[in-house]
C-alpha positions as CSV (number, residue, x, y, z in Angstrom):
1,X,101.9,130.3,117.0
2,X,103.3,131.7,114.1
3,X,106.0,129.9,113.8
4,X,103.6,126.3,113.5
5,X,101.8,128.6,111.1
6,X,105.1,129.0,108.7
7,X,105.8,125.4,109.2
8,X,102.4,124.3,108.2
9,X,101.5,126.7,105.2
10,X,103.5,124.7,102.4
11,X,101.7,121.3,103.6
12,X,98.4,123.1,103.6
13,X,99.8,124.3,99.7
14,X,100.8,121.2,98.7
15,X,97.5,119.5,99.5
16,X,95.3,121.9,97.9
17,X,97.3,121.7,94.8
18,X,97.2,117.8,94.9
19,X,93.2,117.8,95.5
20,X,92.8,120.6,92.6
21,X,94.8,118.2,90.1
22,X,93.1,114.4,91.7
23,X,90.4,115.1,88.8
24,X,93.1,114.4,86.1
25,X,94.5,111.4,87.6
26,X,94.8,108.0,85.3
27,X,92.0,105.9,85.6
28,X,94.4,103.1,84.6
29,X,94.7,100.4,87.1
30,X,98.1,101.4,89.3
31,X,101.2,98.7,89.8
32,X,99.2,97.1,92.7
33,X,95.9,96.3,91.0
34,X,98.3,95.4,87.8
35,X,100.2,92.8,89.4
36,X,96.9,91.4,91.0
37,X,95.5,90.9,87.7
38,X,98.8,89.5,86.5
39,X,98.5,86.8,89.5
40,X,94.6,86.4,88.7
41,X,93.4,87.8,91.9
42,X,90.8,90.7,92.0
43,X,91.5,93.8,93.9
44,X,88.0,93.5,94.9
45,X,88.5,90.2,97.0
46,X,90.5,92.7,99.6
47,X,87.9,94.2,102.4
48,X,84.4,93.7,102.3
49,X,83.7,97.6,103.5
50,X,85.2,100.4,101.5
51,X,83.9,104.1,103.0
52,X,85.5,105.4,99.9
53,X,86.1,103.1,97.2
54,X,87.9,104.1,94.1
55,X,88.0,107.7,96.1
56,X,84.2,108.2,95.7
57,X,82.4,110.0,98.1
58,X,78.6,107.9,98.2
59,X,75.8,110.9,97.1
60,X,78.1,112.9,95.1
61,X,77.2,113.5,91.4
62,X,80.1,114.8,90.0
63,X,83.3,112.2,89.4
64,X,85.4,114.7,89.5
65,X,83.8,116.5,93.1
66,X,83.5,113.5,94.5
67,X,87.3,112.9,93.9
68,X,88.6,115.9,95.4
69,X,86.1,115.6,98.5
70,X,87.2,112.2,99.2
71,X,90.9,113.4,99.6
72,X,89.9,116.4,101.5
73,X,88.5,113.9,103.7
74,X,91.1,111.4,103.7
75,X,94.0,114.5,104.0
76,X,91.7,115.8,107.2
77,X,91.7,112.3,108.7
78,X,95.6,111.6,108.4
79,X,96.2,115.6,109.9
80,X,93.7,114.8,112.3
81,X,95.7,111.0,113.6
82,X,98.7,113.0,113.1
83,X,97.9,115.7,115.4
84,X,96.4,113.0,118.2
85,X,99.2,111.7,118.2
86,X,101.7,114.4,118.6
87,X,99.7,115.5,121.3
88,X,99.5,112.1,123.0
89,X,103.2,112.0,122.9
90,X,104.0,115.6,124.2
91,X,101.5,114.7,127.2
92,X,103.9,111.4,127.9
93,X,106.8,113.1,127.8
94,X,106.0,116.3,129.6
């Protein structure tokens, strides 16, 4: 166990240091929206249902909150599929 726990400390480090700085991200539009608008397509013409557009979390006040919540959530989702799955894959195997 506390050898997952070394392995998994920096990740856990890096994450909390990218939701603590996702406040100060550019609200410019990033190359992908950029070469939409340079094509004249809309990046809202993509899926109908966004759970967190523009990384707002619906019911949150704060811009800022609302930013870091939605990539707590969104880091908690991809660990979550990532842990599925490597558990999936040891029961396969073994």
């Amino acid at each position: 166990m506390k050898k997952v726990v070394f392995r998994l400390w920096p990740w856990l480090a890096l994450t909390g240091a990218l939701l603590l700085l996702a406040p100060l991200a550019s609200s410019s539009p990033d190359g992908l929206e950029s070469s939409l608008g340079l094509l004249g397509l809309s990046p809202t013409t993509g899926p109908a249902l966004a759970p967190m557009a523009e990384y707002q979390v619906p019911g949150v006040a704060g811009q800022g909150l609302s930013t870091v919540l939605a990539g707590l959530i969104g880091a908690v989702l991809v660990l979550a599929v990532f842990t599925l799955g490597g558990l999936w894959r040891r029961r396969r195997e073994g």
